[in-house]
C-alpha positions as CSV (number, residue, x, y, z in Angstrom):
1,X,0.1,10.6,4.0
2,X,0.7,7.2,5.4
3,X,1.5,7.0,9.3
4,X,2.8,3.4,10.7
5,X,2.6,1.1,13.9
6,X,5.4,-1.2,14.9
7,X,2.7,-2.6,17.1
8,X,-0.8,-2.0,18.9
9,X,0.3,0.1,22.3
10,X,2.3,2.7,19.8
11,X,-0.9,2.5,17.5
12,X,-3.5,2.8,20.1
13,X,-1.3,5.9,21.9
14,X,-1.1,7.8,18.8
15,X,-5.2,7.5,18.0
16,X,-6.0,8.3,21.6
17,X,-3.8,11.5,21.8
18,X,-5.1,12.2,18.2
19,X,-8.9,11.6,19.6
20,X,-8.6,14.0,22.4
21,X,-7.2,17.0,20.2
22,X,-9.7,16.5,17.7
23,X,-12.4,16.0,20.5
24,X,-11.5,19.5,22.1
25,X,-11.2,21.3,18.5
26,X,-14.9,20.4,17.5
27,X,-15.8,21.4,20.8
28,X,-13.9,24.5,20.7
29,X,-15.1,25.4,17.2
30,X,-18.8,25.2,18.3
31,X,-17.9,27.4,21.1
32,X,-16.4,29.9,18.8
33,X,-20.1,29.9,16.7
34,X,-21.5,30.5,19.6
35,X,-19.7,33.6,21.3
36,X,-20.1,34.9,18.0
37,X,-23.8,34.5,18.1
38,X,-23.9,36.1,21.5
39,X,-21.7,38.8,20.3
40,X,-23.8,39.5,17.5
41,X,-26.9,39.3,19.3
42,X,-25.9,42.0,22.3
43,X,-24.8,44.2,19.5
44,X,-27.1,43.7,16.7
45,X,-30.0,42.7,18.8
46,X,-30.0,39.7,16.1
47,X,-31.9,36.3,17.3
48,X,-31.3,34.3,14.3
49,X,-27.7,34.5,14.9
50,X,-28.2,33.4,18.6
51,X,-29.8,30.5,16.9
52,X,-27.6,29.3,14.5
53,X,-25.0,30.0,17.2
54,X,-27.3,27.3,19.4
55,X,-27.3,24.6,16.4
56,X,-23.4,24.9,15.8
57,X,-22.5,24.8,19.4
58,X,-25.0,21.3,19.6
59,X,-23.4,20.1,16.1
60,X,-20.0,20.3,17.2
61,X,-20.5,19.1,20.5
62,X,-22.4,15.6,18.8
63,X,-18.7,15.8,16.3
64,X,-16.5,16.2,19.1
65,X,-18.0,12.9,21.0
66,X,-18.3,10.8,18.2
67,X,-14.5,11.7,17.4
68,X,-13.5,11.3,20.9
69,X,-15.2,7.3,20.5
70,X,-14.3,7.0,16.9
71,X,-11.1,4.7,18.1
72,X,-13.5,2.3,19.9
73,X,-15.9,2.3,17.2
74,X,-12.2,1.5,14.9
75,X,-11.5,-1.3,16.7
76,X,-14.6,-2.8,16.7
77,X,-14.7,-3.1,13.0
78,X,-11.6,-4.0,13.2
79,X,-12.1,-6.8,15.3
80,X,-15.0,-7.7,13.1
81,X,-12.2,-8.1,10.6
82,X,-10.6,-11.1,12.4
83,X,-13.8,-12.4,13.8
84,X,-14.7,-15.4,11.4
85,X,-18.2,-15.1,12.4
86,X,-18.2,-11.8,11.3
87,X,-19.6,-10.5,7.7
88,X,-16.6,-8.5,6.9
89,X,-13.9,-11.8,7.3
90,X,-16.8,-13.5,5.4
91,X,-16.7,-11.0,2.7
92,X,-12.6,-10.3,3.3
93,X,-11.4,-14.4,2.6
94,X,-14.3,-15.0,-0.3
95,X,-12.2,-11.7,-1.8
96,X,-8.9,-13.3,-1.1
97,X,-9.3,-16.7,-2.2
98,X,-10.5,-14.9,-6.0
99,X,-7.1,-12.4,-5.9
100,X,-5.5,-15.6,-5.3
101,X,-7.0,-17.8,-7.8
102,X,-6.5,-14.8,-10.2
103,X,-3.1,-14.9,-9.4
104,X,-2.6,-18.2,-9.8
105,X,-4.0,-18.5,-12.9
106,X,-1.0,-16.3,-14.3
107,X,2.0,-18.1,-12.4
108,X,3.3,-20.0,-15.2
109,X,2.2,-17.4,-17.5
110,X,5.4,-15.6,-17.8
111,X,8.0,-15.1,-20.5
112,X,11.7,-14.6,-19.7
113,X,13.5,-12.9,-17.1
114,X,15.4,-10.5,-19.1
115,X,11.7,-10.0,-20.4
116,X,10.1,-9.2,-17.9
117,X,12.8,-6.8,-16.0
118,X,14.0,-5.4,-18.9
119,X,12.9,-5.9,-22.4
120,X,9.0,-4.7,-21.2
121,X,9.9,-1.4,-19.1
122,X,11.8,-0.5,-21.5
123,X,9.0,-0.8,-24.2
124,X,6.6,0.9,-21.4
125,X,8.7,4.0,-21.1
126,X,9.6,4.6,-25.1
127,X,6.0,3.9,-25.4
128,X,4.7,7.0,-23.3
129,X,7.2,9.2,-24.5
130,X,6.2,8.3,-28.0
131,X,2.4,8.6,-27.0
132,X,3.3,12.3,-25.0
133,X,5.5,13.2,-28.4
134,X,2.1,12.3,-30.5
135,X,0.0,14.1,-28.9
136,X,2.3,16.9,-29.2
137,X,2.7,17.0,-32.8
138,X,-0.8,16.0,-33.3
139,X,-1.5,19.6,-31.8
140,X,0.9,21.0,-33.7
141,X,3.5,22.1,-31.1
142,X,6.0,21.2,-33.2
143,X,8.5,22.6,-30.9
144,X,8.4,20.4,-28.0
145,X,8.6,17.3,-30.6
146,X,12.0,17.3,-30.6
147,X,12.7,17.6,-27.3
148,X,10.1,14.8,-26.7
149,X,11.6,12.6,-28.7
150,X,15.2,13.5,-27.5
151,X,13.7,13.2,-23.8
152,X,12.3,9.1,-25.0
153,X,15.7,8.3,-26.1
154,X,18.3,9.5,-23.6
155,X,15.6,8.9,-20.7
156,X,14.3,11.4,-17.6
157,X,16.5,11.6,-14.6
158,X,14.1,9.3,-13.0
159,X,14.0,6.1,-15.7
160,X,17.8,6.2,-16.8
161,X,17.9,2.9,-14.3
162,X,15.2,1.7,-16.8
163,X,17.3,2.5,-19.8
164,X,20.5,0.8,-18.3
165,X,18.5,-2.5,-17.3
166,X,19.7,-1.8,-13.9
167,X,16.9,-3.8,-11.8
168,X,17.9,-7.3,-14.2
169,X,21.3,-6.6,-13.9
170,X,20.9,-6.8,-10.2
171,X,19.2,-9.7,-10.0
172,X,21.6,-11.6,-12.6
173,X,24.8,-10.5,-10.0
174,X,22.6,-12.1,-7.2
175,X,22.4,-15.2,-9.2
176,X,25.9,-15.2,-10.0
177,X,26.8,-15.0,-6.3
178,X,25.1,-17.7,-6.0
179,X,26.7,-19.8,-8.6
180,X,23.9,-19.8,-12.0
181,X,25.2,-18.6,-15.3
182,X,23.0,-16.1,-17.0
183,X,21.2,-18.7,-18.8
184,X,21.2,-21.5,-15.4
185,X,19.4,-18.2,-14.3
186,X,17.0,-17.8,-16.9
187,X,16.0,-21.8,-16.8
188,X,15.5,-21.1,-13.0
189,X,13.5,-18.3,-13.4
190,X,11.3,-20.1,-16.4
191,X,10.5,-22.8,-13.8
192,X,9.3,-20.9,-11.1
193,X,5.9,-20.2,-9.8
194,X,5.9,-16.1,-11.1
195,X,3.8,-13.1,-9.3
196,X,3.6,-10.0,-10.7
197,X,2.2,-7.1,-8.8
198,X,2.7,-3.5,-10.7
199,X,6.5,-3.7,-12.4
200,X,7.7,-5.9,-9.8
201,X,8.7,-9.5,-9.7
202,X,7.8,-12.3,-6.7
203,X,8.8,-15.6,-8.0
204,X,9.9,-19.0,-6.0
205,X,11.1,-22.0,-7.8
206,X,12.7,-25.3,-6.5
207,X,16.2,-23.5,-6.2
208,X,15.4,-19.8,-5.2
209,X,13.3,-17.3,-3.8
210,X,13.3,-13.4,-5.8
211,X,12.1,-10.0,-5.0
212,X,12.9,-8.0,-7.6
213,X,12.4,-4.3,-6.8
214,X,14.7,-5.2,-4.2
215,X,17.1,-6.9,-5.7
216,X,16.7,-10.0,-3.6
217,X,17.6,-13.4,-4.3
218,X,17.6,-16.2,-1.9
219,X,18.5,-20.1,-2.1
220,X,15.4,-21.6,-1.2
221,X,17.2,-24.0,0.8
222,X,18.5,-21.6,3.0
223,X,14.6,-20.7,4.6
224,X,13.9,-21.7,7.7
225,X,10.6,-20.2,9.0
226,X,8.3,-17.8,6.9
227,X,5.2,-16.4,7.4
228,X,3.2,-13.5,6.7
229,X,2.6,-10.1,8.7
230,X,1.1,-6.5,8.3
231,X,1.3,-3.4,10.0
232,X,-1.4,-1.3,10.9
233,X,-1.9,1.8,8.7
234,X,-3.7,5.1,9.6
235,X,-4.8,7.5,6.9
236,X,-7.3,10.1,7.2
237,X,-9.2,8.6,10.5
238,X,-9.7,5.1,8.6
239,X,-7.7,2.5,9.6
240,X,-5.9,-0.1,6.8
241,X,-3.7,-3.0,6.6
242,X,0.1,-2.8,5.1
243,X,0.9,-7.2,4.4
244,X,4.7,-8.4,4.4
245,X,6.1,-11.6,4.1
246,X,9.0,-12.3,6.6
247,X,11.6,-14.7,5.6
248,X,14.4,-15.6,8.0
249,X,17.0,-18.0,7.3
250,X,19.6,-20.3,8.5
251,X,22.4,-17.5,8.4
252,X,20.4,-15.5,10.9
253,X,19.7,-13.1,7.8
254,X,15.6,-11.6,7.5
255,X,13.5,-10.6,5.0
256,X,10.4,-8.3,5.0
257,X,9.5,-7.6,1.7
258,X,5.9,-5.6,1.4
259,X,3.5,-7.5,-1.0
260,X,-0.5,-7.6,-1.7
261,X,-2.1,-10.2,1.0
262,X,-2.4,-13.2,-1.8
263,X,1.0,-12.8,-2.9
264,X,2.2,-12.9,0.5
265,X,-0.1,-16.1,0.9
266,X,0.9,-17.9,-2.3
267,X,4.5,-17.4,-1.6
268,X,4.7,-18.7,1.6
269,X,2.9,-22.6,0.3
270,X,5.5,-22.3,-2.6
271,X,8.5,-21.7,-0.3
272,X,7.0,-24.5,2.0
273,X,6.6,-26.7,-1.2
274,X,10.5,-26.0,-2.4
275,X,12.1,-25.6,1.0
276,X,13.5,-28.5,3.5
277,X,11.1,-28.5,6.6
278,X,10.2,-24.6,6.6
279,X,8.6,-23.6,9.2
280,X,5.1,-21.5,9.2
281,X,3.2,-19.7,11.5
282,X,4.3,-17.0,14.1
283,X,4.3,-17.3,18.0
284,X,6.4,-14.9,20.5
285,X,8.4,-18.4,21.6
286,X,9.3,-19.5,18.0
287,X,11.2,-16.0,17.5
288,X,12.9,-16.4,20.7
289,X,13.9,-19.9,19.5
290,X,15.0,-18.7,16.1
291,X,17.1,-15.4,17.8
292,X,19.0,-17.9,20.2
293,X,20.3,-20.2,17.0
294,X,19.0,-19.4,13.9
295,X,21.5,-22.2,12.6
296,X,19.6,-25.2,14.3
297,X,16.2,-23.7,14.2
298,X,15.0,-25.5,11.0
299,X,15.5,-29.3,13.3
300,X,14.7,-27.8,16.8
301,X,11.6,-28.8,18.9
302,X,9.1,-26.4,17.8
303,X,6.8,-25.2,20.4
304,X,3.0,-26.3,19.4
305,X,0.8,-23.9,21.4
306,X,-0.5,-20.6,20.6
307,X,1.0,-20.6,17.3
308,X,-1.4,-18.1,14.6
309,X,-1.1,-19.1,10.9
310,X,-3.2,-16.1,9.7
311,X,-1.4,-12.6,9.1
312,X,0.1,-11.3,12.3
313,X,0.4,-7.9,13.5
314,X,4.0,-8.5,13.7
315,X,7.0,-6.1,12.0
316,X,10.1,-7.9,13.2
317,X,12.8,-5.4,14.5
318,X,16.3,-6.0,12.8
319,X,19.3,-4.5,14.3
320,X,22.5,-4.5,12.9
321,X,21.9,-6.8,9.7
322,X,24.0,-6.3,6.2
């Protein structure tokens, strides 16, 4: 299981309280051996036990200290991960520039909408129901064929938004609201730059910005600032990255959709591309600026100091937004 940080005093709080208890359980466990070990030595008169008892008490002490350091020796790598002297932000951008290039080589690479959000899940879900039904009858458990098949047509519980065509539907009504036709939508959509990351759909084109899995989409004209963050992620002692892009615009209205690090990249030079004078970049006095008038942001006096155009440890708090 996945634990979260809004931000680096709730994340460093958590790992040192976490540190400490695991710091005293070692400690506490190698104790344990050794009572035992004395226990079993005043009654059974029984020195090997008194030695094992020794080694476990040492070997638990040694786990306990390196657990109780184990968040400095984090955050050393971790810094290593930002330094750009550093092998591993060597290794980490030579890695990021191929996702991207990979990514890019795919962008126009995409048939229809309709496609894509319908027409292909569809396939994918008939498909392994057929392949599970197969199987089945290949065995000869010719009882659960029917059902199988009965199960590939009407659709589990958890695909009947699959069946319906739910996920394009939504994202035609977005157009609509904004004022394309289904096939205005689908000419859109055929000249945009297109990312596909599992089932889902990240596309920008000269006109609008979409997020399918959430049912998102934005006139590109309406961005103002965008740029891309990540939360800190803990998971079994080892400490990972979650990226977002954030996306705020001119109605005062934010986006932070989750997305692999290229994507998030790649996104924000296509909105830059399409938009009118987007902003990029995060500093603490630039969301200050956009809070006070997000209206007027996109022509105000931008401050020019301390700005960071890499990913930022930043997960913007939104309070009352519809």
């Amino acid at each position: 299981m996945f634990r979260w940080f809004r931000d680096d005093k709730e994340f460093n709080k958590f790992r040192k309280k976490k540190a400490i208890i695991n710091c005293i359980t070692s400690i506490g466990i190698g104790a344990l051996c050794f009572f035992v070990s004395i226990m079993n030595l005043i009654v059974h008169h029984d020195s090997t036990m008194m030695l094992f008892g020794i080694i476990a008490l040492i070997a638990f002490i040694i786990a306990g200290i390196y657990l109780l350091y184990q968040p400095a020796l984090m955050d050393k790598k971790n810094n290593n991960f930002d330094d750009p002297e550093s092998k591993a932000y060597i290794n980490h951008q030579k890695d990021l520039e191929f996702r991207k290039n990979e990514y890019l080589k795919k962008t126009k690479k995409h048939r229809s909408l309709r496609y894509h959000l319908y027409i292909k899940k569809l396939a994918l879900v008939i498909l392994r129901s057929a392949i599970v039904a197969g199987i089945a009858w290949f065995f000869g458990v010719y009882f659960f064929v029917t059902v199988l098949l009965i199960i590939a047509v009407i659709g589990a519980t958890k695909k009947r938004d699959v069946y319906a065509g739910k996920e394009y539907k939504t994202v035609l009504d977005e157009y609509q609201k904004l004022g394309f036709n289904k096939n205005e939508a689908e000419d859109d959509f055929t000249d945009s730059n297109v990312y596909i990351v599992d089932s889902s759909i990240f596309s920008v084109s000269r006109k609008t910005v979409i997020f399918s899995k959430a049912g998102i989409v934005l006139p590109v004209n309406s961005v103002v600032w965008v740029f891309t963050g990540y939360e800190k992620l803990e998971k079994d002692d080892r400490l990972s990255r979650m990226y977002h892009i954030s996306i705020l615009t001119d109605t005062g209205l934010i986006y932070q959709i989750i997305c692999p690090e290229a994507v998030c990249m790649l996104m924000t030079e296509d909105i830059v591309s399409s938009g009118i004078n987007v902003t990029t970049g995060y500093s603490d006095e630039m969301l200050k600026l956009y809070n006070t008038d997000p209206k007027n942001f996109r022509n105000a006096l931008k401050p020019a100091f301390d700005i960071q155009y890499s990913p930022v440890n930043k997960l913007i708090v939104i309070e009352n937004q519809e």
